[in-house]
MIDREN-301684 format. One line per 5 residues: number of its first residue (from 1); their letters; for each residue x, y, z of N, C-alpha, C. Coordinates in steps of 0.1 Angstrom, whole numbers, plus 2048, in hexadecimal, padded with zeros to 3 digits. Atoms other than C-alpha are relative to their C-alpha. Example, Ala and Ser with C-alpha at 12.3 -4.5 7.8 and 13.67 -1.06 7.14 Angstrom:
<sites>
1 = AS = 809 7F4 800 87B 7D3 84E 809 80C 800  7F7 7F5 800 889 7F5 847 7F8 80B 808;
</sites>
This chain:
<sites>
1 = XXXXX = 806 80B 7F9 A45 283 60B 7F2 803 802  814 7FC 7FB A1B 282 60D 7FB 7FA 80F  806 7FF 7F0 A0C 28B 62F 7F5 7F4 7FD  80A 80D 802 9EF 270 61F 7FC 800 7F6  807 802 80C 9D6 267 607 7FE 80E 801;
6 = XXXXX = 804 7F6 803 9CE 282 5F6 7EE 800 7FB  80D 803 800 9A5 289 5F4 7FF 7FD 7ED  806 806 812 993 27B 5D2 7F9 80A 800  809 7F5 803 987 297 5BE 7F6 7FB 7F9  80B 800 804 964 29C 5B4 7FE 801 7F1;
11 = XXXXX = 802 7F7 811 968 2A7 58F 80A 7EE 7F8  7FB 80E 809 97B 27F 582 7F8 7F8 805  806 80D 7FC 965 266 583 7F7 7FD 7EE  809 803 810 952 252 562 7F7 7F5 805  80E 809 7FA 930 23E 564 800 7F4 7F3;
16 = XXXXX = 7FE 80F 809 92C 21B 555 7F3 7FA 806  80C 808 802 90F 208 54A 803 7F7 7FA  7FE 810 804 90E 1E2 549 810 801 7F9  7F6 803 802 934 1E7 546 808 809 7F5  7FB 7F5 80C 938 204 529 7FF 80D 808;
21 = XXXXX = 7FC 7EF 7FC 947 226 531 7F4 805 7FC  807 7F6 804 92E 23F 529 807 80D 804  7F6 7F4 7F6 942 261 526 7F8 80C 800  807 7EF 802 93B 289 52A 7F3 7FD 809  80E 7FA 7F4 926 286 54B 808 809 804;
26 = XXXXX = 7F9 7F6 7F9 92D 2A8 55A 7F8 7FE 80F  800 802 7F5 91C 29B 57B 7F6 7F0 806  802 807 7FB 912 281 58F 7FB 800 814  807 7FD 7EF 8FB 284 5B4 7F6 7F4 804  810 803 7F7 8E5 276 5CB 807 7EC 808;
31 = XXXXX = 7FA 80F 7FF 900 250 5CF 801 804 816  804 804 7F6 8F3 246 5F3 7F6 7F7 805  80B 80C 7FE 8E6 22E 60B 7FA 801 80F  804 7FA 7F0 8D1 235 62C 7FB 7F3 801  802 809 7FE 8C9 219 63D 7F3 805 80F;
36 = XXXXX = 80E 7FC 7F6 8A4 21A 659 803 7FD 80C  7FF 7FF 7F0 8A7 21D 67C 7F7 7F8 807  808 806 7F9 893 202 693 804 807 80F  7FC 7F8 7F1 890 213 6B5 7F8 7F0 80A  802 809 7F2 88E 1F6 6D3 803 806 80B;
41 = XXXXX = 7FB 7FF 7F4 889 1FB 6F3 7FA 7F7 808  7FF 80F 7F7 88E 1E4 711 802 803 80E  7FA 800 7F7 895 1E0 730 80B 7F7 807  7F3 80B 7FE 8B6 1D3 741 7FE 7FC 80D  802 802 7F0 8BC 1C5 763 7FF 80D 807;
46 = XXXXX = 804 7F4 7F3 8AA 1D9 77E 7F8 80B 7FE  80D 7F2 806 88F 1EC 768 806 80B 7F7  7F7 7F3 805 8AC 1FF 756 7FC 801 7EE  803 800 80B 89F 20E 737 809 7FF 7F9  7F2 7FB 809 8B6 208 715 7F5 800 7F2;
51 = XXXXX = 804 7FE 810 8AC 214 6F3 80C 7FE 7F5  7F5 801 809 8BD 203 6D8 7FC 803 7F0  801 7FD 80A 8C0 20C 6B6 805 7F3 7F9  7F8 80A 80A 8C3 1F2 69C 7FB 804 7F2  801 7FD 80E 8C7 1F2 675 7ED 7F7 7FC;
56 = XXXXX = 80D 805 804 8A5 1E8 65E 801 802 7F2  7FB 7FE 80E 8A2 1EE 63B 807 807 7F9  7F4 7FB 808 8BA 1FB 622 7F6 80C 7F6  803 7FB 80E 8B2 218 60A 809 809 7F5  7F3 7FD 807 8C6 21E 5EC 7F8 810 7FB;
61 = XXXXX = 803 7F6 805 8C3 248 5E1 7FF 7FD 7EE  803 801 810 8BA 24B 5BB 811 80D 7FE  7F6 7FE 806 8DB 255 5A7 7FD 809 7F3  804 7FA 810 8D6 273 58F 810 805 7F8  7EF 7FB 809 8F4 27A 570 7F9 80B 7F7;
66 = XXXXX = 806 7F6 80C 8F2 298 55B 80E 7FD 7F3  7F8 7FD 808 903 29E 53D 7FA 809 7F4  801 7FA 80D 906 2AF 51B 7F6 7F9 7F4  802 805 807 8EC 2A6 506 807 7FC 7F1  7F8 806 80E 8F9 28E 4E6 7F6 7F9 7F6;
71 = XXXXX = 807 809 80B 8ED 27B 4C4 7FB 7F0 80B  803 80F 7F6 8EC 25C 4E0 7F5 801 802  80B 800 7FD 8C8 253 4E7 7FF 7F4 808  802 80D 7F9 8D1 237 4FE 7F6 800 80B  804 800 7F7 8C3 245 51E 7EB 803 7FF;
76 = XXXXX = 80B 802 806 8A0 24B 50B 7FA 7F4 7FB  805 80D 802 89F 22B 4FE 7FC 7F5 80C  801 80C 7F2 8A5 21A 520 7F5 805 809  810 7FC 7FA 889 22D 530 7F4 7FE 7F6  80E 80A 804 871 224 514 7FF 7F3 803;
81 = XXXXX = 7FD 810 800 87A 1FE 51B 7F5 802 80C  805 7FF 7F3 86F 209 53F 7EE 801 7FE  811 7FC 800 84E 21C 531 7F9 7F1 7F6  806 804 804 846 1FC 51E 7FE 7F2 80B  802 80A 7F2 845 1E6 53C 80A 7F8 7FF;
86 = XXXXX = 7F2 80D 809 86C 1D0 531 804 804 811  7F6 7FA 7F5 875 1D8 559 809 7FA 804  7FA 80C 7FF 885 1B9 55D 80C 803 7F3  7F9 7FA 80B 897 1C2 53D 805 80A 7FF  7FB 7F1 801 8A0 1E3 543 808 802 80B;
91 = XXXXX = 7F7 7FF 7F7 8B4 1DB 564 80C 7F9 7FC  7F1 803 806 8D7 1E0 55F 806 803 809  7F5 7FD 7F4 8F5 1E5 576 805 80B 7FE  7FA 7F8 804 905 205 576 810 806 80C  7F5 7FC 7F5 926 212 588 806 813 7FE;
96 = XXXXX = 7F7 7F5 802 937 235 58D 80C 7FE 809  7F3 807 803 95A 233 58E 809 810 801  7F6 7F1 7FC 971 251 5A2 80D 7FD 7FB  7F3 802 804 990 255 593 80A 80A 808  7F6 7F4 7F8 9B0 265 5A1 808 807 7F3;
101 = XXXXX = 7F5 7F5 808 9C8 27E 592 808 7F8 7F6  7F9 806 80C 9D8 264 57E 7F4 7F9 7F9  80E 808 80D 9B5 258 56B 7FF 7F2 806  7FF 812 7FE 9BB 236 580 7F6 802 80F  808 801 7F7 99C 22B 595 804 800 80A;
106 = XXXXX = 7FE 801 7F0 99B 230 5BB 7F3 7FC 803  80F 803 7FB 975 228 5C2 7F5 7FF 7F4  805 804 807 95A 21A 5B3 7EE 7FB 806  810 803 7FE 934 21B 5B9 7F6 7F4 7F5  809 805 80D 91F 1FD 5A8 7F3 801 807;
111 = XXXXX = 812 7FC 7FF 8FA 200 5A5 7FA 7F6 7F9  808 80F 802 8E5 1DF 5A4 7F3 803 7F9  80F 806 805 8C7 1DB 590 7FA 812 7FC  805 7F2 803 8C3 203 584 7F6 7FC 7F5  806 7F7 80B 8AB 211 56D 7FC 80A 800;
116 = XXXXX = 7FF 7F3 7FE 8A5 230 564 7F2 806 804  80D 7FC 7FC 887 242 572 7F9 80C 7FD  801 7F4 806 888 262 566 80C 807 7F4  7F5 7FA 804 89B 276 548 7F9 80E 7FA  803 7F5 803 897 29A 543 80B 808 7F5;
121 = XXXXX = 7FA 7F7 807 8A2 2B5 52A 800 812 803  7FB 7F2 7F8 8B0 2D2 53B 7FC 80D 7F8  804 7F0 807 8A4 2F8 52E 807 804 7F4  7FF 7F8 808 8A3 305 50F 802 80A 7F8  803 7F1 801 8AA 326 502 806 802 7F2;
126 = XXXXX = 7FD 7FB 80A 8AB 339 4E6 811 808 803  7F7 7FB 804 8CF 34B 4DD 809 7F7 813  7FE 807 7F4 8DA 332 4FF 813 7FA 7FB  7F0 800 802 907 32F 4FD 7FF 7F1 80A  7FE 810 7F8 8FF 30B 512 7FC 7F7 7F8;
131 = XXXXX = 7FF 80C 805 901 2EC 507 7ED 7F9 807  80C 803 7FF 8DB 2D8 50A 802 7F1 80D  7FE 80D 7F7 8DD 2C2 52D 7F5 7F8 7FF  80D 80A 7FF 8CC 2A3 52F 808 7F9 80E  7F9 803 7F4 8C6 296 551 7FC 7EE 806;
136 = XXXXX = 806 80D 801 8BF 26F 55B 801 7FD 812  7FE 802 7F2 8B4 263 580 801 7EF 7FA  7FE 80D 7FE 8BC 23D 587 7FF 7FB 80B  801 800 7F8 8AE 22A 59B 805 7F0 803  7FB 811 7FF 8BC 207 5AC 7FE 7FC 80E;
141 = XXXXX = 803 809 7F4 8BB 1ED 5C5 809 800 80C  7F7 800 7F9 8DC 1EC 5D3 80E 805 7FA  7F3 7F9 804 8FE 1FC 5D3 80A 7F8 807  7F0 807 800 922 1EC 5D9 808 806 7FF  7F8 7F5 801 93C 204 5E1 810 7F7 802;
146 = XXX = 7F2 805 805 962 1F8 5D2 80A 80C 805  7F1 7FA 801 983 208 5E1 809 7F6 7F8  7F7 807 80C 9A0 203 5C3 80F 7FD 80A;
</sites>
C-alpha cells in the first residue's frame, strides 16, 4: 500500500516546441517565476503603523536546455531569424514536460512567446571521449504550469 505520491524525478522529462517533441536534452534549468514586492506603509486606527506587502510585476527566469550536439541546425536557424530582426516571427511557444516512472506525463511547464537569446557550443578538445554540447538560453513572456 503507498504512504503517497511518490516525488517526480529530475532525469524524465522532454521539451516541445510549437507542439514537436524535440529529444536527447540531457538538461533543462533556470524554469521560474519571481514576482516584485511593493512595500506600503500606513497607518491604522490610532497612529498604528502597518507595512504591507503587495504583489507588482511578474518576471519570468530565462530557461536554458543543453544537449548533445546533432546534424539538426534548428536552434541556429531560429536565432538567425532573431539576428535578422523576424522577432514577431521567431516567437514560439515552448513546453517541458516531467514524466513519471511509467513515461506518462505528471507536469507540464508551457512557455509563451520564447525565443532564443543565446546558443553556445560547449568546449572543444582534441583526443576529448565527450560528445560536443550545444547549449540554448530561451527567453519568454510567460509561463503556465499544468498538473496531469
Amino acid at each position: 500500500m503507498p504512504i503517497g505520491d511518490d516525488a517526480i524525478g529530475a532525469s524524465l522529462f522532454e521539451v516541445q516546441v510549437d507542439g514537436v517533441t524535440i529529444a536527447q536534452f540531457k538538461e533543462a534549468s533556470g524554469l521560474g517565476i519571481e514576482i516584485s514586492v511593493i512595500e506600503h506603509q500606513e497607518n491604522k486606527p490610532g497612529g498604528i503603523p502597518v507595512l504591507k506587502k503587495l504583489p507588482a510585476s511578474q518576471k519570468f527566469n530565462d530557461v536554458t536546455l543543453k544537449r548533445g550536439m546533432t546534424k539538426d541546425d534548428g536552434w541556429w536557424k531560429w536565432i538567425a531569424a532573431v539576428q535578422e530582426g523576424d522577432i514577431d516571427g521567431s516567437r514560439r511557444d515552448a513546453s517541458i514536460i516531467l514524466l513519471d516512472y511509467m513515461h506518462h506525463e505528471v507536469l507540464r511547464f508551457n512557455l509563451f512567446f520564447c525565443w532564443p537569446s543565446k546558443i553556445t557550443l560547449g568546449s572543444l578538445q582534441a583526443g576529448s571521449t565527450e560528445v560536443a554540447i550545444e547549449e540554448v538560453t530561451l527567453v519568454h513572456e510567460r509561463v503556465e504550469v499544468k498538473v496531469s
